[in-house]
N, C-alpha and C positions, 0 to 999 in steps of 0.2 A: 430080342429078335421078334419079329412080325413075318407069324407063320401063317401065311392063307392071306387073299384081299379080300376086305369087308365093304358091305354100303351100310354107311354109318347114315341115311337118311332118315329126320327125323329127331339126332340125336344132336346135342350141344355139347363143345369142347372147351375148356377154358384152358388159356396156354400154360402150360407147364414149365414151371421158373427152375432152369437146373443151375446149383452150383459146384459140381464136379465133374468129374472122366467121364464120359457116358458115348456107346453107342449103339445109335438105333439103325440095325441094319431088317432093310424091306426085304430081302431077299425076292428081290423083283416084284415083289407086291406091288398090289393098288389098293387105296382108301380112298374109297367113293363119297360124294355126296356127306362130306363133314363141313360143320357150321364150327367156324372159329371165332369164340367172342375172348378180350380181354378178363382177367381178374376184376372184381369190383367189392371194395369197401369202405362202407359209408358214402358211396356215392360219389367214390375216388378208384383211377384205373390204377392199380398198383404189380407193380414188379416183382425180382429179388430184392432183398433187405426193404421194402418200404418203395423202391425207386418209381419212377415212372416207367408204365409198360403199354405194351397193345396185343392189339388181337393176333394169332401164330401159333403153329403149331408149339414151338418151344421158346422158351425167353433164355438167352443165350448170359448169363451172369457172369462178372466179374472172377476170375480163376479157375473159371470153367472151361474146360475142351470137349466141345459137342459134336459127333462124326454121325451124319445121315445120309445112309448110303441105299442106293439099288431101292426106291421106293416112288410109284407115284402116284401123286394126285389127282385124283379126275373128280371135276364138279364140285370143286370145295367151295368154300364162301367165306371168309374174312372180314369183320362188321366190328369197326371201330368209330364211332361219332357221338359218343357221350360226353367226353372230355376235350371241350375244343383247346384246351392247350398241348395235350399230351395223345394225339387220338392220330395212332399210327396201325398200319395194317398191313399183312403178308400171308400166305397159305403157310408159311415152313418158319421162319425164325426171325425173332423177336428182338431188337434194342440190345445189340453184339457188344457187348464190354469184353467177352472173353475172346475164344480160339473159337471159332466158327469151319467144320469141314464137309461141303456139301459134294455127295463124288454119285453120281447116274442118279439125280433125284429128278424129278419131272413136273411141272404143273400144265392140265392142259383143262380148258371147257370150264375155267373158273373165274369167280365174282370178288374182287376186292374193293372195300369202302370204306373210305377213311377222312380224313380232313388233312393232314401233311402223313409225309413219312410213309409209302405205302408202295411195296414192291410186291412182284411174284411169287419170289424166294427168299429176299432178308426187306424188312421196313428202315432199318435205322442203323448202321455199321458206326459205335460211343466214338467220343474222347471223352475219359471221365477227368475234368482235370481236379473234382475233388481228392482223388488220389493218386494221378500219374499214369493211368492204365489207357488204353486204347484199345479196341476191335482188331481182332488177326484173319481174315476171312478168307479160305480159298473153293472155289467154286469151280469145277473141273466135270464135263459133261453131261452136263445140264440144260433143260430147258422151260421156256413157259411159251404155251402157244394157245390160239382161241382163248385169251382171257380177256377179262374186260374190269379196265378201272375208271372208278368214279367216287368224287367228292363235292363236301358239299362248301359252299363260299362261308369263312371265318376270316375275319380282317387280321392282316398282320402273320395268318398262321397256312392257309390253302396252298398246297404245293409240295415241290420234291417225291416225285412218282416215277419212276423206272418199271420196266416190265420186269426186270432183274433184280434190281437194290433200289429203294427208295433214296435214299441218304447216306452217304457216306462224310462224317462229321470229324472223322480220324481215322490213325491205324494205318492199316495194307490191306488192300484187299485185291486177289487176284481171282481174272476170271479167263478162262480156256475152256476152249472145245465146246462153248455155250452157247443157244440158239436163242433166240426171241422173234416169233416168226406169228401173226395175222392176230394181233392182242389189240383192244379198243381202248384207248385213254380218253376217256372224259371229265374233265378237268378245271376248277378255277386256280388259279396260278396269281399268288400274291408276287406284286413287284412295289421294293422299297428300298428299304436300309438293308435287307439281306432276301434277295430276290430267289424267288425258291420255282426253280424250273423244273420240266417235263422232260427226260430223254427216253430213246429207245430201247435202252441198256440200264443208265445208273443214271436218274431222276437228278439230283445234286452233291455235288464233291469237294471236299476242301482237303480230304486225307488222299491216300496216295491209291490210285487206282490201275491195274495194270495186266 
């Protein structure tokens, strides 16, 4: 539980890789003024097990069910552009293999910076098809408002930005009763062999969104 809202100003987070049951209830908190940076080792952004990860408050792993409730974020910052192939970013959670459940979480008055894959509230909703698993995401009362996203041009890789979900790659992911309301997207936006768009809600989709 998170008793009391803190300003974490000043301080650096690195996302924390859960792989079990776990929930963090704000109990209407607010966490001010926290800087989200990725895990890094040897000069690689790393996840659960090894995998690729980004900047967020939690990195959502494979058999995991992560329930973040009644908490918000004011003035966070999300800084992922180290790793131009894997350099994804979100104020709340990270590259969803598991069970994702976001229920009165908030982002408002905050900075996300990334090169692909980079939302308010999740950056990247898997399909892992090294072992059959997918992303389960439900997002029920939520919102992101006054944020501002921005990336930086990488060939082949810039893009898929949502004020919501960046990418959704697999899985289900439902989203109710959820706002996105005066957020700045500044953007370069790779178009090719897999064109990676900008929406107001969910940035790019190929799993099931609803």
């Amino acid at each position: 539980n998170i008793n009391g809202s803190f300003d974490m100003n000043g301080m650096t987070f690195t996302t924390l890789c859960i792989n079990e049951e776990v929930t963090i209830n704000g109990n209407e908190n607010t966490i001010s003024n926290l800087t989200l940076k990725a895990p890094v080792v040897n000069g690689n952004i790393i996840g659960h097990n090894g995998g690729a990860g980004g900047a967020a408050f939690v990195n959502v792993a494979t058999g995991s069910k992560v329930t973040v409730k009644d908490l918000t974020f004011s003035g966070a910052t999300a800084i992922d552009q180290e790793d131009t192939d894997n350099a994804k970013a979100a104020i709340v959670a990270d590259n969803v293999e598991g069970v994702l459940i976001l229920d009165n979480v908030h982002v408002t008055n905050s900075t996300v910076k990334g090169i692909y894959a980079m939302g308010g509230l999740v950056n990247d909703v898997q399909c892992n098809n090294l072992n059959g698993t997918s992303g389960d995401v439900t997002i029920t009362n939520c919102s992101v408002t006054k944020t501002t996203f921005s990336n930086i041009e990488v060939a082949n890789e810039s893009g898929c930005i949502g004020s919501i979900i960046g990418r959704v790659a697999g899985g289900h992911t439902t989203i109710d009763k959820t706002k996105a309301e005066d957020n700045v997207i500044e953007a370069y936006v790779c178009r090719g062999n897999q064109e990676r768009t900008v929406g107001d809600y969910v940035g790019n989709y190929v799993g099931q969104v609803s």
